[in-house]
PDB file as gemmi writes it, atoms N, CA and C in Angstrom:
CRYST1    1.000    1.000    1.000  90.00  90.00  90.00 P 1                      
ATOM      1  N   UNK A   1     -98.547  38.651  67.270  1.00  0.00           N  
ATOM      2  CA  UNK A   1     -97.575  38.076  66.392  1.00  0.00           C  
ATOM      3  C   UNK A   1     -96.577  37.266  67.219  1.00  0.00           C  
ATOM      4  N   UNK A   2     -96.152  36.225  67.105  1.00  0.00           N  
ATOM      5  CA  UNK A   2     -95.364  35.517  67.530  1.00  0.00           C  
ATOM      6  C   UNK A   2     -93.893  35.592  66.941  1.00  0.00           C  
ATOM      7  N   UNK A   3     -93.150  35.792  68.009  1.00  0.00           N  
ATOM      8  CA  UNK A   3     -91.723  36.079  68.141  1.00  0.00           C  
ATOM      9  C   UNK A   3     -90.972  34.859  67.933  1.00  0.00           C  
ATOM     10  N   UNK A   4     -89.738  34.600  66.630  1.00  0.00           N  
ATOM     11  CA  UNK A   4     -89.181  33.418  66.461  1.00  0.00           C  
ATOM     12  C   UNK A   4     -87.977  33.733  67.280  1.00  0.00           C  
ATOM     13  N   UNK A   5     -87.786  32.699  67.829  1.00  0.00           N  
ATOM     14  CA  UNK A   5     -86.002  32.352  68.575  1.00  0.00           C  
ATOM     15  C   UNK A   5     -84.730  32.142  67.764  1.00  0.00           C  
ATOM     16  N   UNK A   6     -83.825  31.934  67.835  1.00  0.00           N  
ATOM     17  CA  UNK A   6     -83.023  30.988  66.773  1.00  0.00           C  
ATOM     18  C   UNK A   6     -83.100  29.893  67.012  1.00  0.00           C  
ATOM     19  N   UNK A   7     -82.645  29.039  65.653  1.00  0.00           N  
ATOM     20  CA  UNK A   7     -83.395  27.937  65.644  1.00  0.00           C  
ATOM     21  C   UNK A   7     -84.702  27.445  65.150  1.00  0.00           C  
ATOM     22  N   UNK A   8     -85.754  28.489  65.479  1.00  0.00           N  
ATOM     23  CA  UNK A   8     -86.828  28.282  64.834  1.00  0.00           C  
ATOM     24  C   UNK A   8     -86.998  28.191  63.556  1.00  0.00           C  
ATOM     25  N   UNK A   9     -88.142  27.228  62.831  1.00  0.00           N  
ATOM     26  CA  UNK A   9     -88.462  27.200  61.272  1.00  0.00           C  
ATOM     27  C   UNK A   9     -89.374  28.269  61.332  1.00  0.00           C  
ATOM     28  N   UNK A  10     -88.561  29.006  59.892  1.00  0.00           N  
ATOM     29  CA  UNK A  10     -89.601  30.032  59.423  1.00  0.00           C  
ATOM     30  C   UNK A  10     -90.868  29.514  59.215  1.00  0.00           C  
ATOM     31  N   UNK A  11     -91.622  30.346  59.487  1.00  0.00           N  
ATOM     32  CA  UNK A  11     -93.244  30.112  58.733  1.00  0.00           C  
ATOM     33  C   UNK A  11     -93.292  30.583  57.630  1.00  0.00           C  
ATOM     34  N   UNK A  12     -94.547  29.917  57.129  1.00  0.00           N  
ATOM     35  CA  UNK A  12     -94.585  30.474  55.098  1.00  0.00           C  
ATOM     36  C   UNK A  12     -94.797  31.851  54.778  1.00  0.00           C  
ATOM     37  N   UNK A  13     -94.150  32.366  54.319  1.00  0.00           N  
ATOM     38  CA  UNK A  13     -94.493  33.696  53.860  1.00  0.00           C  
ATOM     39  C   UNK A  13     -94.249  33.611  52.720  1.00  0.00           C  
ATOM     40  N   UNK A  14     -94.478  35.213  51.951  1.00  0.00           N  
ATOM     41  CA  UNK A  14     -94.302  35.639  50.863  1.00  0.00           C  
ATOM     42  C   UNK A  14     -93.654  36.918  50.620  1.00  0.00           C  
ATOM     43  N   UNK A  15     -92.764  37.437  49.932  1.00  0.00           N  
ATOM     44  CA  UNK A  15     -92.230  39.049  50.232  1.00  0.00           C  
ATOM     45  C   UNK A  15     -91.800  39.312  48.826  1.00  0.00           C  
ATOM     46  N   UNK A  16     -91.775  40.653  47.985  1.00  0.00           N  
ATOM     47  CA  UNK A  16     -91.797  41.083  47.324  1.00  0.00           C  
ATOM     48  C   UNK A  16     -89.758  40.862  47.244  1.00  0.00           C  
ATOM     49  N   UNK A  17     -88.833  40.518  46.139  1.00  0.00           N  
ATOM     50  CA  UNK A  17     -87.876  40.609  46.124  1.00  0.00           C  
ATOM     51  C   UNK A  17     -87.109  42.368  45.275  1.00  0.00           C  
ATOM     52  N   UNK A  18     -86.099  42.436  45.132  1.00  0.00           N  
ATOM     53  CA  UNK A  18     -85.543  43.843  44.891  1.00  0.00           C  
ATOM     54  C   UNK A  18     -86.106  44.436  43.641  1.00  0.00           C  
ATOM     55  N   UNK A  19     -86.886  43.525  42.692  1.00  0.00           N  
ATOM     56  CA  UNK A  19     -87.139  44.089  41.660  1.00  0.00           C  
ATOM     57  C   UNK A  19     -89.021  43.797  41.538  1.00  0.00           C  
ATOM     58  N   UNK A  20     -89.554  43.938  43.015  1.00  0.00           N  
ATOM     59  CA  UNK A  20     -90.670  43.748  43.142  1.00  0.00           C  
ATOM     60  C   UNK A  20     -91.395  42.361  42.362  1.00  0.00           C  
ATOM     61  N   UNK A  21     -90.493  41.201  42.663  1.00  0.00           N  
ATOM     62  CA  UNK A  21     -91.000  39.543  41.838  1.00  0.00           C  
ATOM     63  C   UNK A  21     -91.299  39.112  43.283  1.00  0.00           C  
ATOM     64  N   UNK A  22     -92.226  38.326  43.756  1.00  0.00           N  
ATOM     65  CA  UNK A  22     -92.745  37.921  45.225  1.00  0.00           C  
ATOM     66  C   UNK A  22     -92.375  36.682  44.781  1.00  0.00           C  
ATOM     67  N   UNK A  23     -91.354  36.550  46.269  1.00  0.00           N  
ATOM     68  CA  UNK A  23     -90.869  34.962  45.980  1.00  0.00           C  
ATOM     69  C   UNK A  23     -91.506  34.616  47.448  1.00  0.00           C  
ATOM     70  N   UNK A  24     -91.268  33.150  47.541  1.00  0.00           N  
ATOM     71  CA  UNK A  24     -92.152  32.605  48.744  1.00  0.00           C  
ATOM     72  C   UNK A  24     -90.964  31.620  49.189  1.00  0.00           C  
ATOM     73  N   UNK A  25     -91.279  31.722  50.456  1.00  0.00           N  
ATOM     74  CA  UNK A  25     -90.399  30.178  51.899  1.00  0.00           C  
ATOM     75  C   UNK A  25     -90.186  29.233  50.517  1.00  0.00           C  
ATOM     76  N   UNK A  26     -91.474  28.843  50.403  1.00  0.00           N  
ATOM     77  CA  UNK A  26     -91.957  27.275  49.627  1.00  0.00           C  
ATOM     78  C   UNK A  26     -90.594  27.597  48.436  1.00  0.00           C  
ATOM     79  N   UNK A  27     -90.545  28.470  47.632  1.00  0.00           N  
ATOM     80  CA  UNK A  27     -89.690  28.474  46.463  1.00  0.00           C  
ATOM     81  C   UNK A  27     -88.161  27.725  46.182  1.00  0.00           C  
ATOM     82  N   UNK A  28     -88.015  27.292  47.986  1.00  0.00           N  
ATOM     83  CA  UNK A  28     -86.853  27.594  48.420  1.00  0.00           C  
ATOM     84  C   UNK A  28     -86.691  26.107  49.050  1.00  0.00           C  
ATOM     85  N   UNK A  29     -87.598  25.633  48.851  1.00  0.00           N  
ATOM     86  CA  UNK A  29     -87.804  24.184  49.840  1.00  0.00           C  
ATOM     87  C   UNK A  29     -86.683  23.237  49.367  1.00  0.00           C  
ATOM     88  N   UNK A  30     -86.275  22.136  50.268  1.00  0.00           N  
ATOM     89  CA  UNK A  30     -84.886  21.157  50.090  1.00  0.00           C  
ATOM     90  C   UNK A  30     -83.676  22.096  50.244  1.00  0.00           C  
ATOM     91  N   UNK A  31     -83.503  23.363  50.904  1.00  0.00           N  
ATOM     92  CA  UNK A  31     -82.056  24.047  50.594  1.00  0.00           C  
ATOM     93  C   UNK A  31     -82.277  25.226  51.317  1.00  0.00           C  
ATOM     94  N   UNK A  32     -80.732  25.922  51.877  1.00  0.00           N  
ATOM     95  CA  UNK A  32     -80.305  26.305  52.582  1.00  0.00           C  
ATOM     96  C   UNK A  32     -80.793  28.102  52.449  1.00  0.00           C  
ATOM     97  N   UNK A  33     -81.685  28.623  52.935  1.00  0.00           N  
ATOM     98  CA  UNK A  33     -81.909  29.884  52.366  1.00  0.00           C  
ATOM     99  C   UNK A  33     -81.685  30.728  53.683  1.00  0.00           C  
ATOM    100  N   UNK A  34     -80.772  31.846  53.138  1.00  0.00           N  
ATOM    101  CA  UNK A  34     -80.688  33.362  54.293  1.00  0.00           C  
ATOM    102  C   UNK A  34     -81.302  34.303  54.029  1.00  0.00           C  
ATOM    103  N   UNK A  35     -82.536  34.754  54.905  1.00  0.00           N  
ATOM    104  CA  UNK A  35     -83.219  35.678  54.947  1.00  0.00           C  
ATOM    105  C   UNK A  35     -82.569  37.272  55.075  1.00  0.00           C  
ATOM    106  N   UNK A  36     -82.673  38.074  54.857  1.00  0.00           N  
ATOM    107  CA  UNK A  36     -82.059  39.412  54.741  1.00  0.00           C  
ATOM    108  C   UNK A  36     -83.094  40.536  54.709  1.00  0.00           C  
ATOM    109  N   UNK A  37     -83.392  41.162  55.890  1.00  0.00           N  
ATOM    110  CA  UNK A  37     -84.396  42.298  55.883  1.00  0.00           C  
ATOM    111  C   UNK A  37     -84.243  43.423  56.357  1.00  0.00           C  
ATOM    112  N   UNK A  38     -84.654  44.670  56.243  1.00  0.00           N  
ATOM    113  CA  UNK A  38     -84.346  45.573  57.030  1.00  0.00           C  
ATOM    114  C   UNK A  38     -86.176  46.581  56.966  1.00  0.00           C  
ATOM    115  N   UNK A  39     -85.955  47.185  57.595  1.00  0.00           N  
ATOM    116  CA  UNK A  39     -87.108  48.697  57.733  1.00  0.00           C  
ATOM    117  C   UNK A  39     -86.869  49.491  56.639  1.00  0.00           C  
ATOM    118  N   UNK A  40     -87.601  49.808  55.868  1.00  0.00           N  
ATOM    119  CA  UNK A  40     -87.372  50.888  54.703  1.00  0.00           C  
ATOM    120  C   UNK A  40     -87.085  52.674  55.183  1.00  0.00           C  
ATOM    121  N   UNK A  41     -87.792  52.232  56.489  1.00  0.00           N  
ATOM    122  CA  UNK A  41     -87.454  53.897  56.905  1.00  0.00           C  
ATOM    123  C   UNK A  41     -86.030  53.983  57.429  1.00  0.00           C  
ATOM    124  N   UNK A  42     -85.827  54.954  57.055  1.00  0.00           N  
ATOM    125  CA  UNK A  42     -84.135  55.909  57.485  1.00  0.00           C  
ATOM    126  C   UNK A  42     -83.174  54.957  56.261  1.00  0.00           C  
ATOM    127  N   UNK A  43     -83.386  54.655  55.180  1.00  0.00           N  
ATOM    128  CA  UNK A  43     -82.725  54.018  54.888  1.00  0.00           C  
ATOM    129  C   UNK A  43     -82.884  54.518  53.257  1.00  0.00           C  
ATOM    130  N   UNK A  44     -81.887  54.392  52.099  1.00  0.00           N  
ATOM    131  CA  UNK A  44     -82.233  54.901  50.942  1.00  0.00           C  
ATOM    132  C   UNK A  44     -83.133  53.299  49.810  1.00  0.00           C  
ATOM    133  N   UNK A  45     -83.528  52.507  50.831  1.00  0.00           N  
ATOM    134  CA  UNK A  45     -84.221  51.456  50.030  1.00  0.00           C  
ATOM    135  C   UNK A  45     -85.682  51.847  49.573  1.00  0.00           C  
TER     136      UNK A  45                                                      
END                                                                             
């Protein structure tokens, strides 16, 4: 797996959002988007 720097463009993905709706990079294209993730373990998510 390749490790991004800052700076780097995300690559396309896809991820399930809080109410399990899978939104994608692409959804988001022309505009400013902040990614927000964490590990589900140790955590009450």
């Amino acid at each position: 797996m390749t490790q991004l720097k800052p700076g780097d463009k995300a690559p396309p993905f896809a991820a399930p959002d809080q109410t399990g709706r899978t939104v994608r990079l692409a959804d988001y294209a022309g505009g400013k988007l902040f990614v927000y993730f964490y590990p589900k373990a140790n955590t009450s998510g």
